[in-house]
Short mmCIF file of the C-alpha atoms (twelve columns), coordinates in Angstrom:
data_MODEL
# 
_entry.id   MODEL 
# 
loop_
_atom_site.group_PDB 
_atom_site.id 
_atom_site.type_symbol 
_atom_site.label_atom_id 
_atom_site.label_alt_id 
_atom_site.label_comp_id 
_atom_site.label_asym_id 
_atom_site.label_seq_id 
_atom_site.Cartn_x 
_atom_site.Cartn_y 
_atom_site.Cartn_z 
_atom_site.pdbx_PDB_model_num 
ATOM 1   C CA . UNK A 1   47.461 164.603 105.241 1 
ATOM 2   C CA . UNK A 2   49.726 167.266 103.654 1 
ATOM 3   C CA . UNK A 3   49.440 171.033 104.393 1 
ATOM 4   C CA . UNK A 4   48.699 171.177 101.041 1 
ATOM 5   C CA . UNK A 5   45.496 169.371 101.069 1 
ATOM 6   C CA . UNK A 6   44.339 171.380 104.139 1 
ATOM 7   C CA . UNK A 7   42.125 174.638 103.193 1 
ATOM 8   C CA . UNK A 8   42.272 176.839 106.530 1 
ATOM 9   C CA . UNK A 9   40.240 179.463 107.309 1 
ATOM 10  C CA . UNK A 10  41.008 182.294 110.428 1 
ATOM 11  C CA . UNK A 11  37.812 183.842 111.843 1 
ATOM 12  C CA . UNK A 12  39.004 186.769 114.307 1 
ATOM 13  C CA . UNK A 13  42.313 188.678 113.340 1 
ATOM 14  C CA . UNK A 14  43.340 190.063 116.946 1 
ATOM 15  C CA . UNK A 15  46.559 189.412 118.359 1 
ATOM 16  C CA . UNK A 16  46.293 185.143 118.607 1 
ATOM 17  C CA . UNK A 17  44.204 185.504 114.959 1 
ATOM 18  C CA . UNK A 18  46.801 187.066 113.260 1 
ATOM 19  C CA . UNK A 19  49.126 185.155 114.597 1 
ATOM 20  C CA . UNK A 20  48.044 181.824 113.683 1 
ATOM 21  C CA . UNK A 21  47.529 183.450 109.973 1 
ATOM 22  C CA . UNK A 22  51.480 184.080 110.028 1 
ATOM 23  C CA . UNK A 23  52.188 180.955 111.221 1 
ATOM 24  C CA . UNK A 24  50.132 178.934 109.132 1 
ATOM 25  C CA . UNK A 25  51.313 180.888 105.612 1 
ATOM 26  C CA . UNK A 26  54.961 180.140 106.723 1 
ATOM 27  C CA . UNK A 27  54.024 176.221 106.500 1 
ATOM 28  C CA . UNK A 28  52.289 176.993 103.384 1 
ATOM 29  C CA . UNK A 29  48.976 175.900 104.351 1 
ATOM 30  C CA . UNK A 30  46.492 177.957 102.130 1 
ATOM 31  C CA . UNK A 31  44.366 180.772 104.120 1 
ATOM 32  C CA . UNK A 32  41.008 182.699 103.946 1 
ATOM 33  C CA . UNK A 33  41.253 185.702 106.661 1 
ATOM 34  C CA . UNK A 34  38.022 187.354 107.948 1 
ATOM 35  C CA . UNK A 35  37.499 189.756 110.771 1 
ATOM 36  C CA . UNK A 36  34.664 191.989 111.492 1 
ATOM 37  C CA . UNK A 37  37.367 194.989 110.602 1 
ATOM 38  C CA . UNK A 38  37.792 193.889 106.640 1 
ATOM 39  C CA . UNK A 39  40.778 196.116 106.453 1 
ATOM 40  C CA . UNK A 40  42.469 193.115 109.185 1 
ATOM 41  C CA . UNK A 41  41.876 190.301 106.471 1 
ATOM 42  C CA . UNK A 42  43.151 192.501 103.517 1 
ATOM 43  C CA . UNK A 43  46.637 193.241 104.937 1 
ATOM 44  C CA . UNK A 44  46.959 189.378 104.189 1 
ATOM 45  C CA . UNK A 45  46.193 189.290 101.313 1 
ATOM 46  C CA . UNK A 46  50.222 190.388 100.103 1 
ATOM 47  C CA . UNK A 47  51.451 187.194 102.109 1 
ATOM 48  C CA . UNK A 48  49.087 185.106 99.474  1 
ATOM 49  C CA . UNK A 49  46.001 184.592 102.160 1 
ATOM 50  C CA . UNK A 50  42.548 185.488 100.895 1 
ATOM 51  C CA . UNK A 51  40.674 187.856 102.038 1 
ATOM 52  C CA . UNK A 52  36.764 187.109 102.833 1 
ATOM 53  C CA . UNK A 53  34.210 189.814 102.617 1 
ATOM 54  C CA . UNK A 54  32.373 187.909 105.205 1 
ATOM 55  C CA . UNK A 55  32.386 185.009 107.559 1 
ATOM 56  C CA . UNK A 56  30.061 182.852 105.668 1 
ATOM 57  C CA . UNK A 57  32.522 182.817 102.765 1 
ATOM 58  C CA . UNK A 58  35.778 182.780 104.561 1 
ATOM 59  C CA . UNK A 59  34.623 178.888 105.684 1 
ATOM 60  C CA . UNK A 60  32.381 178.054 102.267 1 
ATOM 61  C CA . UNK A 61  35.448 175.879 100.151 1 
ATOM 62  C CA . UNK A 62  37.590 175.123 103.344 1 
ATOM 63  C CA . UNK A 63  38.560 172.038 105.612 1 
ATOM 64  C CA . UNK A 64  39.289 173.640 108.661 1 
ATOM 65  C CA . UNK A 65  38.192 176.914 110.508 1 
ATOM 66  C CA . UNK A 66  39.552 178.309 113.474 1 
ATOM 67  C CA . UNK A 67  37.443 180.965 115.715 1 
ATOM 68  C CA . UNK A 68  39.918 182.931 117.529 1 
ATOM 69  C CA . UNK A 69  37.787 185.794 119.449 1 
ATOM 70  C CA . UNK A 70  37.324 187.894 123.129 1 
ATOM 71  C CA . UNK A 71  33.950 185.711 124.317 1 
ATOM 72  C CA . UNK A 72  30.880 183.464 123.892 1 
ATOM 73  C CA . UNK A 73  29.204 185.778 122.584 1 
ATOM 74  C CA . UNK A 74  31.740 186.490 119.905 1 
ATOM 75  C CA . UNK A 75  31.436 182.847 118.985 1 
ATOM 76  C CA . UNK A 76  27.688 182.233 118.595 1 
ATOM 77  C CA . UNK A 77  27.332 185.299 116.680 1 
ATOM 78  C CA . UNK A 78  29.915 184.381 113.909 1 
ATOM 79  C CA . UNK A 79  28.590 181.236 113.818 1 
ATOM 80  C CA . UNK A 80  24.927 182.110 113.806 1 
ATOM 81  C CA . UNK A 81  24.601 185.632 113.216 1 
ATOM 82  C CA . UNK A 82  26.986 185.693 110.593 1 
ATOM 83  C CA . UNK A 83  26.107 182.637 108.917 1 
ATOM 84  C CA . UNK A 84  29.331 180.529 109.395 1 
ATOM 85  C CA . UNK A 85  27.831 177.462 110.747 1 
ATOM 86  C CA . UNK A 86  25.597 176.543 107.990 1 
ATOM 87  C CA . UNK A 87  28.249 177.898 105.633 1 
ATOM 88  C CA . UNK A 88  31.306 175.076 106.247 1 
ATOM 89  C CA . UNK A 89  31.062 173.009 104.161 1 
ATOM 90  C CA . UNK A 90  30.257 169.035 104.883 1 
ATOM 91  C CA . UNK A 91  33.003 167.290 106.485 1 
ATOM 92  C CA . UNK A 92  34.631 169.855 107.566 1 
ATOM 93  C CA . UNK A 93  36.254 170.650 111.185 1 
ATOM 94  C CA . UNK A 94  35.635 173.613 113.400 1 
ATOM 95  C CA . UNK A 95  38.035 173.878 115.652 1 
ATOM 96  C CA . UNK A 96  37.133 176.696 118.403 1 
ATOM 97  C CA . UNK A 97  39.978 178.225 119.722 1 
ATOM 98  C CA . UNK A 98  39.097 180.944 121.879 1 
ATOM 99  C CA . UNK A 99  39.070 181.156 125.703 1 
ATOM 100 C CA . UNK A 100 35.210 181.202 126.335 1 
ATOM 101 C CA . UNK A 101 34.451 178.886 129.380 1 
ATOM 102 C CA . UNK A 102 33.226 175.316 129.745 1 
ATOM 103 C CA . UNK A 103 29.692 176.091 129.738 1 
ATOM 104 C CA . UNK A 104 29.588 178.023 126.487 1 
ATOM 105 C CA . UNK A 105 31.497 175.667 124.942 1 
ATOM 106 C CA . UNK A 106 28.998 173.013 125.477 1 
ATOM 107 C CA . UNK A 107 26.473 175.127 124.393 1 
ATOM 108 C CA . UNK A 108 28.431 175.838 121.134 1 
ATOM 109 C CA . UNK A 109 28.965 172.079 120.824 1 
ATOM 110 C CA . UNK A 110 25.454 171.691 121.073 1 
ATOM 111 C CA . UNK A 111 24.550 174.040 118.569 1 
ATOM 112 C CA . UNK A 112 27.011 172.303 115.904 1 
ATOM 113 C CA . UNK A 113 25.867 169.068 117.136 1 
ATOM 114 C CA . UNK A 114 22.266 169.837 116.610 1 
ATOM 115 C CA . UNK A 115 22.206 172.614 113.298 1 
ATOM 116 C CA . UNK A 116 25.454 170.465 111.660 1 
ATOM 117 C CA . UNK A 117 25.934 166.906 112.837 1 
ATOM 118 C CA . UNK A 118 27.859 166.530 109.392 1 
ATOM 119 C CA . UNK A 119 30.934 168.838 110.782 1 
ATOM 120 C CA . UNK A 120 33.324 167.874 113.181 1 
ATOM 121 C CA . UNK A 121 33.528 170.356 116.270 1 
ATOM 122 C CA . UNK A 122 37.118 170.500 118.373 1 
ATOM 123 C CA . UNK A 123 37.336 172.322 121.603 1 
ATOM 124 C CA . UNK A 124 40.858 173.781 121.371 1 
ATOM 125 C CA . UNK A 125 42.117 176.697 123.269 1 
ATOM 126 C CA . UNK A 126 45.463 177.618 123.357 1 
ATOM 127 C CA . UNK A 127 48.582 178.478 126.173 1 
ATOM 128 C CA . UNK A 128 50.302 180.988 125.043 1 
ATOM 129 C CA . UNK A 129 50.183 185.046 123.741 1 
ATOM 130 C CA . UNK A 130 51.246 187.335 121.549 1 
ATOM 131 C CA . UNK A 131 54.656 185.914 120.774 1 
ATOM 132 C CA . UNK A 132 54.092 182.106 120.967 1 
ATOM 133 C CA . UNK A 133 51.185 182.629 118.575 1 
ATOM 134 C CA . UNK A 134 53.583 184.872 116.084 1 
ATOM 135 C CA . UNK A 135 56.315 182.101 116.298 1 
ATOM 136 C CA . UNK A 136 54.164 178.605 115.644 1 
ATOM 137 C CA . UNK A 137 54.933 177.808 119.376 1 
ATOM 138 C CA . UNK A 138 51.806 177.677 121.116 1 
ATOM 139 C CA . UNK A 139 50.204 174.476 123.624 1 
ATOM 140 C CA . UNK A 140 46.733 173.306 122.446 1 
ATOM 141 C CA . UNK A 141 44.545 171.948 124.211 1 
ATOM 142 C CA . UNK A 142 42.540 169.661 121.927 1 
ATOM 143 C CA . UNK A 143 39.534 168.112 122.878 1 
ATOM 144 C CA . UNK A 144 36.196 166.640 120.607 1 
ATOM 145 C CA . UNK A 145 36.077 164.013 118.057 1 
ATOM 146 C CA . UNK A 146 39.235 161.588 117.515 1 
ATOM 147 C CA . UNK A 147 37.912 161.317 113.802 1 
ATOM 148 C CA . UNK A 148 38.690 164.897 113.414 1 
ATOM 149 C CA . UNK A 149 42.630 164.604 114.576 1 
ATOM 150 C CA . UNK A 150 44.147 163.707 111.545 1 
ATOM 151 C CA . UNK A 151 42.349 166.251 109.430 1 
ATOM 152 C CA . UNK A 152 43.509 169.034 111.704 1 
ATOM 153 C CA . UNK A 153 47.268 167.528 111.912 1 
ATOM 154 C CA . UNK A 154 49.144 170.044 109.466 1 
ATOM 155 C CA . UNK A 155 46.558 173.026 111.010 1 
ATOM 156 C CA . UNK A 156 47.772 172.321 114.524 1 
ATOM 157 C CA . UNK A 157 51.582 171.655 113.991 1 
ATOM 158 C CA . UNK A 158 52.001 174.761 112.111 1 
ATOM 159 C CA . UNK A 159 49.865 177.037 114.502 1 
ATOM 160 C CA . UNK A 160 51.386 175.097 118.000 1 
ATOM 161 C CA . UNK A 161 54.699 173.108 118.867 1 
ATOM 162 C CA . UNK A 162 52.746 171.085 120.882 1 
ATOM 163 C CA . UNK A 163 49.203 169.204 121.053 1 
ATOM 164 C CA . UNK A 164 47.675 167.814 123.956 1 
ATOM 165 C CA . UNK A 165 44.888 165.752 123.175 1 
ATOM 166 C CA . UNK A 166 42.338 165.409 126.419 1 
ATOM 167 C CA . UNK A 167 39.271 163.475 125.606 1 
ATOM 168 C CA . UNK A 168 35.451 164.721 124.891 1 
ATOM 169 C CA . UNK A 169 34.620 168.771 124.241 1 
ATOM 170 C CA . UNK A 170 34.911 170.521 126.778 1 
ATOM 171 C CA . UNK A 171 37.627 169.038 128.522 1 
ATOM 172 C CA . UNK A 172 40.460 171.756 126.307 1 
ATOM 173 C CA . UNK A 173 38.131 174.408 128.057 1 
ATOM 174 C CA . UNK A 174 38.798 172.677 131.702 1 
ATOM 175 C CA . UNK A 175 42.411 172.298 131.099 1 
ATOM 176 C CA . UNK A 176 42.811 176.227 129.870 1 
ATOM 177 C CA . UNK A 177 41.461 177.354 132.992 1 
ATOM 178 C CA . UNK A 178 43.361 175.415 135.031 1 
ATOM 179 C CA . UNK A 179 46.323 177.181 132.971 1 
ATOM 180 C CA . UNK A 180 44.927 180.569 133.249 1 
ATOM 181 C CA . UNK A 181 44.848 180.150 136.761 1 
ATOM 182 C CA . UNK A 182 48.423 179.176 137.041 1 
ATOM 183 C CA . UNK A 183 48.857 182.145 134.434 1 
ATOM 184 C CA . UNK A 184 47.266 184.673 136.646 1 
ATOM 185 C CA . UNK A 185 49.452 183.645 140.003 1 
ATOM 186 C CA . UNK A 186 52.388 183.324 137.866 1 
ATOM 187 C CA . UNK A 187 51.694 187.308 136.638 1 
ATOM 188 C CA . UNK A 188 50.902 188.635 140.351 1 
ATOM 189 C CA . UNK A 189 53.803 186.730 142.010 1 
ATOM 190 C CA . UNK A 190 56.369 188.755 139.672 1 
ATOM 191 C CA . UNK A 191 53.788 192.079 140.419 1 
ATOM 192 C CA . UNK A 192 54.142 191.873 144.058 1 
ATOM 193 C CA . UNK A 193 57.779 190.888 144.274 1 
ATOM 194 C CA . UNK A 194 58.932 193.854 141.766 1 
ATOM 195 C CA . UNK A 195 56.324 196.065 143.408 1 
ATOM 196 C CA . UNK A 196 57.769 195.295 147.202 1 
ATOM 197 C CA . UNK A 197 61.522 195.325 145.831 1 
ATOM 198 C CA . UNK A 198 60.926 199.027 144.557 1 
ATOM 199 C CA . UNK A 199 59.711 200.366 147.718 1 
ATOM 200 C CA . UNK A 200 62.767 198.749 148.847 1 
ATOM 201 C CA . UNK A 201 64.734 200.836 146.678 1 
ATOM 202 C CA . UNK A 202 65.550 197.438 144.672 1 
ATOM 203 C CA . UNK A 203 65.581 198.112 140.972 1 
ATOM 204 C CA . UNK A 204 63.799 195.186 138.660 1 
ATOM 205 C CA . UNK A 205 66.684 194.621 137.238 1 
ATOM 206 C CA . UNK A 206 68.927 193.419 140.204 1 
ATOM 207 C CA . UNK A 207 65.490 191.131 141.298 1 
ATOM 208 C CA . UNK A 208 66.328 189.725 137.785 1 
ATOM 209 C CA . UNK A 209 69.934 189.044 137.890 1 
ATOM 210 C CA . UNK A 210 69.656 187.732 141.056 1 
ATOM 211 C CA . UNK A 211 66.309 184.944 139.998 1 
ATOM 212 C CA . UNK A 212 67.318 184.367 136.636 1 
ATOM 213 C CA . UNK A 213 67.947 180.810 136.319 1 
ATOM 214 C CA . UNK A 214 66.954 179.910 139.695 1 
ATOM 215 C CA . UNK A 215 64.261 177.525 140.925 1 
ATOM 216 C CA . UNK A 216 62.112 180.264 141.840 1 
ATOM 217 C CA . UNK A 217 61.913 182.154 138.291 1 
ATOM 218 C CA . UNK A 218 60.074 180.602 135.214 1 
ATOM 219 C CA . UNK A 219 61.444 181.599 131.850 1 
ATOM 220 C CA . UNK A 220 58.220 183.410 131.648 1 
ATOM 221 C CA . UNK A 221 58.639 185.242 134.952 1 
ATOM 222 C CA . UNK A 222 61.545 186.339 133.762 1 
ATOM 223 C CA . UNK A 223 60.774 187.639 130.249 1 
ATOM 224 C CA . UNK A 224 58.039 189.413 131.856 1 
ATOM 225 C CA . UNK A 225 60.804 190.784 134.578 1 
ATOM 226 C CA . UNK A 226 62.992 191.911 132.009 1 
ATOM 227 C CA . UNK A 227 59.586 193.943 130.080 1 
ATOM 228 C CA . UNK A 228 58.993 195.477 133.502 1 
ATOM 229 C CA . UNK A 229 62.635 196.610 134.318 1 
ATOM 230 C CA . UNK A 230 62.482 198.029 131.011 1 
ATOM 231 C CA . UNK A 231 58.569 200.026 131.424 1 
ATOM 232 C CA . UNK A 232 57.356 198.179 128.635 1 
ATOM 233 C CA . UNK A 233 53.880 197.151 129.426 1 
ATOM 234 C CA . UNK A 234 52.723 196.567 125.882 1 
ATOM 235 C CA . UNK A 235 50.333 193.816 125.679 1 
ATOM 236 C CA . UNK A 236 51.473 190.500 124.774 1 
ATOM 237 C CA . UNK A 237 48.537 189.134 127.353 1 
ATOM 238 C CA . UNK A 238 46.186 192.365 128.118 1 
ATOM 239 C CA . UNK A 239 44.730 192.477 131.760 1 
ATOM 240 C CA . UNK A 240 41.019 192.480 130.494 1 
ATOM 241 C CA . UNK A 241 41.213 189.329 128.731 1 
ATOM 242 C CA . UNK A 242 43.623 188.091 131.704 1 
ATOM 243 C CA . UNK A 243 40.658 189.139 134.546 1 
ATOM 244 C CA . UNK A 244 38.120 187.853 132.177 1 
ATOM 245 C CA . UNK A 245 39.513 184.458 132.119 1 
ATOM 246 C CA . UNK A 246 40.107 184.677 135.988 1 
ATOM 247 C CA . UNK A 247 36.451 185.128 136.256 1 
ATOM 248 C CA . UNK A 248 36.193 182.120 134.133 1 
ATOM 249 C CA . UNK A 249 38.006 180.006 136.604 1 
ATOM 250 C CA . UNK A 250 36.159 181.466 139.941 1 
ATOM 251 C CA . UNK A 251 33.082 180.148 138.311 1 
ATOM 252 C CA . UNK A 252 33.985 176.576 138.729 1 
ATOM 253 C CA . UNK A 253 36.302 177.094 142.162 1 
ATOM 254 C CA . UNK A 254 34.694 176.279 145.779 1 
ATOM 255 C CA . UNK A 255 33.611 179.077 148.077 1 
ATOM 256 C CA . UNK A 256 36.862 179.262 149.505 1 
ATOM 257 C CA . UNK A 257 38.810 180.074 146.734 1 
ATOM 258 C CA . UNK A 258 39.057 183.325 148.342 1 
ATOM 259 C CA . UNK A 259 42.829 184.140 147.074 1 
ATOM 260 C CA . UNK A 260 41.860 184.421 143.550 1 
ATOM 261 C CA . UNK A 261 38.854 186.183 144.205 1 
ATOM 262 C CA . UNK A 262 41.049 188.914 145.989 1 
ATOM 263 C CA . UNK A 263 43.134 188.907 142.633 1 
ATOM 264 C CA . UNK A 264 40.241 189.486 141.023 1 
ATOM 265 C CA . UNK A 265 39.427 192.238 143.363 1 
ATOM 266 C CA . UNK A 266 42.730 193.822 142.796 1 
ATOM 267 C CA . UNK A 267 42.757 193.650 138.575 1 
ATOM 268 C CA . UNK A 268 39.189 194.562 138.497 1 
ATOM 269 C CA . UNK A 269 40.454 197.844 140.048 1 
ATOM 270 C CA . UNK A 270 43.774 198.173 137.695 1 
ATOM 271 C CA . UNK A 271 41.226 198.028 134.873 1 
ATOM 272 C CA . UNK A 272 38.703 200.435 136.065 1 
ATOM 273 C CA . UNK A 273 41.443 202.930 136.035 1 
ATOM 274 C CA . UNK A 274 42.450 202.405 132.293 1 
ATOM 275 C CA . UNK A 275 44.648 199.588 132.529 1 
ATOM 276 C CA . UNK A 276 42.608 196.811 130.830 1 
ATOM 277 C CA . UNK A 277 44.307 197.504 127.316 1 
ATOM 278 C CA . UNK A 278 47.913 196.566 128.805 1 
ATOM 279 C CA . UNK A 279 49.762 193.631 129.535 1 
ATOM 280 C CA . UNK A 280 48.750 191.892 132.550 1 
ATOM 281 C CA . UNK A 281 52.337 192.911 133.659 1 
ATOM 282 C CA . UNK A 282 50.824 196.800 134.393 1 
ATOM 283 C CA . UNK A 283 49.501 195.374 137.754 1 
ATOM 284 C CA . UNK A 284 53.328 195.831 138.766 1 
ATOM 285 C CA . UNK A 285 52.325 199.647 137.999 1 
ATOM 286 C CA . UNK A 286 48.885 199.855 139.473 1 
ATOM 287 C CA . UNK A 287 50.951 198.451 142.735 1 
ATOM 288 C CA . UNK A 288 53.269 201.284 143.173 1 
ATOM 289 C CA . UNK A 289 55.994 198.988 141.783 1 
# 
């Protein structure tokens, strides 16, 4: 299937919506933007997207939609609510992108399964944030009907470099917890370890020149090093979505999974000061770091 046969609409225009839009024009797949905020969809429409005036007709002449919002709730009310569901038309593919849990993603499942048997559903979260979604370089994590793989091909290798295909729904929502946990350690290893260095009088940058390229620094430790050293907490990743995610995982850890509870503990604090709109990085802050 060509990107030219492929009709793709974008349903949520935050920071992943937006960028998938961007992404998706560059490979010159055609595009119907909505978001709750119309004024979102119309600064599209110069980059030769369409704008919808609602949800039900963003998805009414396409092959594909993408849901790319905060929550479950989010979700069921576009597709309910809003009347997206029973708008797509027959044969098409939903593919539901955002970070809502495993057990609201069955329930979403369900709901296709049982109000539109005649569309494909794909579990399909992504790894990645603000600047992996603006470049086309994002990790999905497909899951849902094998039927439905070829008709999302272009979608998915213009939006991601790299698709991992994992079996029934609901195993993409497994997998992106499992990353969001790593995510989450990743974020308060570098927090801790810039916050103790500056009470050591170490500045970020010297922790960075001396890590960088080491076994102990990730690339993305260290791009989040160098936006620390430099006070830019700007979110790429913001800590609310980051803590609600956490919460996500804790649902399905045992009873000893007491480390990222206490992590938890710790950004449930950093956001009840203000923090929640900044990158996950402003724990470093909320630390003394």
């Amino acid at each position: 299937m060509t990107t030219k046969s492929t009709k793709l609409a974008v349903l949520g225009l935050g920071t992943m919506g937006r960028g998938m839009v961007n992404s998706a024009l560059r490979a010159g797949i055609p595009i119907v933007a909505w978001d709750r905020n119309l004024d979102l969809a119309r600064r599209f429409v110069e980059n030769r997207a369409e704008a919808a005036a609602t949800a039900a007709a963003a998805v009414e002449a396409v092959d594909v939609a993408i849901t790319m919002v905060t929550d479950a709730d989010a979700v069921t009310s576009i597709a309910t609510d809003f009347g997206m569901l029973q708008a797509l038309p027959s044969g098409a593919v939903w593919a539901q992108m955002s970070t809502i849990g495993v057990e609201a993603t069955e329930a979403i499942a369900a709901l296709a399964e049982r109000e539109r048997p005649d569309v494909s559903f794909l579990d399909a979260p992504v790894s990645g944030s603000k600047v992996p979604a603006e470049e086309g370089k994002l990790t999905i994590f497909a899951s849902g009907d094998e039927e439905a793989r070829p008709r999302v091909e272009a979608v998915f290798a213009a939006i991601g470099q790299r698709t991992i295909w994992l079996g029934p729904v609901g195993a993409g929502s497994r997998m992106k917890l499992v990353n969001n946990t790593l995510l989450a350690f990743g974020a308060e290893g570098v927090a801790n370890s810039l916050a103790l260095a500056r009470r050591l009088g170490l500045d970020a940058s010297l922790v960075l020149d001396a890590f960088e390229g080491g076994p102990l620094l990730s690339p993305w430790e260290a791009g989040k090093m160098r936006r620390i050293a430099a006070g830019d907490y700007s979110p790429e990743f913001p800590l609310r979505l980051a803590l609600k995610d956490v919460h996500l995982a804790l649902e399905h850890g045992p009873e000893n999974f007491s480390v990222l509870a206490s992590l938890a503990r710790e950004w449930e604090k950093s956001v009840d000061q203000g923090d929640g709109e900044d990158d996950v990085t402003v724990v470093t802050r909320f630390l003394g770091g």
